[in-house]
C-alpha positions as CSV (number, residue, x, y, z in Angstrom):
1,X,132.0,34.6,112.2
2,X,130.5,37.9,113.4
3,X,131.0,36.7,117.3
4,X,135.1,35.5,116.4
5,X,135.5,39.0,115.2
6,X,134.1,40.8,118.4
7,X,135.9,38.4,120.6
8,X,139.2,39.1,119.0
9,X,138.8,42.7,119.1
10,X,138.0,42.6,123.0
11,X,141.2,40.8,123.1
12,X,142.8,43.3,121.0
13,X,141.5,46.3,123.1
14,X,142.9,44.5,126.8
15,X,147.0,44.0,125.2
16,X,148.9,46.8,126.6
17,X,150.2,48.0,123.3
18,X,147.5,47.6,120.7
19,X,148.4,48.1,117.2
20,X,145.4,48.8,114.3
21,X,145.8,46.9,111.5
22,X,144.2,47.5,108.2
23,X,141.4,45.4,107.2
24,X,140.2,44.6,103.8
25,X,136.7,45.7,103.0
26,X,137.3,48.4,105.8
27,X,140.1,50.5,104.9
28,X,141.5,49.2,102.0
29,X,138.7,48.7,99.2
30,X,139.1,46.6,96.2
31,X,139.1,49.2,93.3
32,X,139.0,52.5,95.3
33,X,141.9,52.3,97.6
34,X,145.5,53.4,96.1
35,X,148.1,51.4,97.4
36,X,150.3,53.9,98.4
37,X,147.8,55.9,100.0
38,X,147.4,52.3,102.2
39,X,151.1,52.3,103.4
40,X,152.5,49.9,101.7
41,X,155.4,51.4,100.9
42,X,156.4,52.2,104.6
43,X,155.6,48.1,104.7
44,X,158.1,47.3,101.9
45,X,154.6,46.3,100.4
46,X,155.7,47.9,96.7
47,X,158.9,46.9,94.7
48,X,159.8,49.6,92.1
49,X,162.3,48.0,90.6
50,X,160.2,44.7,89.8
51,X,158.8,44.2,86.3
52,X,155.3,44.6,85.8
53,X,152.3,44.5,87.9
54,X,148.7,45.4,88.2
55,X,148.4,49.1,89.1
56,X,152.4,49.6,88.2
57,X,152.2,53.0,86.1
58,X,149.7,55.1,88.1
59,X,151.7,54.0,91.6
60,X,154.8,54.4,90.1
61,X,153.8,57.8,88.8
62,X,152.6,59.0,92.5
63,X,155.8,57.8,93.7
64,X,158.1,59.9,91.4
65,X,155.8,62.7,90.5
66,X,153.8,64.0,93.4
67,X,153.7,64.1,97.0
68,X,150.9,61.9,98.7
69,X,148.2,64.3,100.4
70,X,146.6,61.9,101.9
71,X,146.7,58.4,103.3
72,X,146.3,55.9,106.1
73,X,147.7,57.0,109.2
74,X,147.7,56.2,113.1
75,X,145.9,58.7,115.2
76,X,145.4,59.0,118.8
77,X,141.9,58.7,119.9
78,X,140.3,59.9,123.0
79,X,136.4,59.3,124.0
80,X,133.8,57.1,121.7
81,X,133.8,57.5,117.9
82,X,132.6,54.7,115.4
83,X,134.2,53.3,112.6
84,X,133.1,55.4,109.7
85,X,132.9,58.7,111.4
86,X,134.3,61.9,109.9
87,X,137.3,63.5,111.3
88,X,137.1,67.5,111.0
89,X,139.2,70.5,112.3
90,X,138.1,73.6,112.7
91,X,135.1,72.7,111.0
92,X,136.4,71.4,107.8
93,X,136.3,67.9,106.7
94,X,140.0,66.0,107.5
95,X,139.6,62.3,107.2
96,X,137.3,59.3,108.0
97,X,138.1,57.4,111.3
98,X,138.4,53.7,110.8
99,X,139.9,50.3,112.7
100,X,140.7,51.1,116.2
101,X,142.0,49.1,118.5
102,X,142.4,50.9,122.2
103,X,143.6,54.6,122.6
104,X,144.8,54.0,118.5
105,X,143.2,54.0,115.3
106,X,144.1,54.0,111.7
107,X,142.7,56.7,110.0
108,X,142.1,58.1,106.2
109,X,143.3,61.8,106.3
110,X,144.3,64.9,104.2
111,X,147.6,65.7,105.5
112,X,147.6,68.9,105.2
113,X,144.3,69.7,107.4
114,X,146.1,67.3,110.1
115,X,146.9,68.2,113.2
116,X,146.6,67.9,117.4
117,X,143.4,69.2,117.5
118,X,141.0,67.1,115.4
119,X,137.7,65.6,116.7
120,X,135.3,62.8,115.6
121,X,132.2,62.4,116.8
122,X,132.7,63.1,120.4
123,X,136.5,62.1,120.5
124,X,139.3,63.7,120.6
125,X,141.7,62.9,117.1
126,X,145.6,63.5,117.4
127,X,147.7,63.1,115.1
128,X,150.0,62.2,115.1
129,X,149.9,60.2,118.4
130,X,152.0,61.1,121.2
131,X,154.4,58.6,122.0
């Protein structure tokens, strides 16, 4: 199963637009990861007018009561950084680079350490991406 995976993503990496994708187990993690921190939302993953649900009243309340600070995001990624490698600017601790796919990359940050100038591991970190 290993070998499908590294075959796909070689296939991933030659299409001219590559898109990351989350991946279960990778950035989203059963019991840790907040949905809306995820991007569901921006997916129409997350009803709030249904009825009940799993999770319902602490999504609901970072919906209406606060204003995410950080999240899943796509970054631009120049030079050689491995999945799992910590993001920093100026030094201080902005995110966790994960799936990438290309010159892209979906990445955990604080939002409000984000910027143009990020680096992980030897790469350059943009966000958000040019173009």
């Amino acid at each position: 199963m290993e070998e499908v995976y590294r075959r796909l993503a070689a296939k991933l990496d030659q299409m001219p637009n590559p898109f990351p994708a989350t991946e279960s187990g990778v950035e989203l993690i059963p019991d840790e990861s907040y949905i809306l921190e995820a991007g569901f939302e921006r997916l129409n993953g997350v009803d709030f007018r249904k009825g009940c649900y799993v999770g319902q009243e602490v999504t609901a309340r970072m919906k209406h009561k606060t204003e995410l600070r950080k999240g899943l995001a796509v970054v631009a990624v120049e030079g050689a950084a491995d999945v799992g490698t910590e993001i920093t600017a100026e030094g201080k601790p902005v995110g966790t680079l994960y799936t990438r796919s290309g010159d892209r990359a979906l990445a955990y940050l604080r939002f409000d350490r984000a910027g143009t100038h990020m680096a992980a591991g030897g790469a350059i970190v943009s966000f958000p991406p040019a173009g």
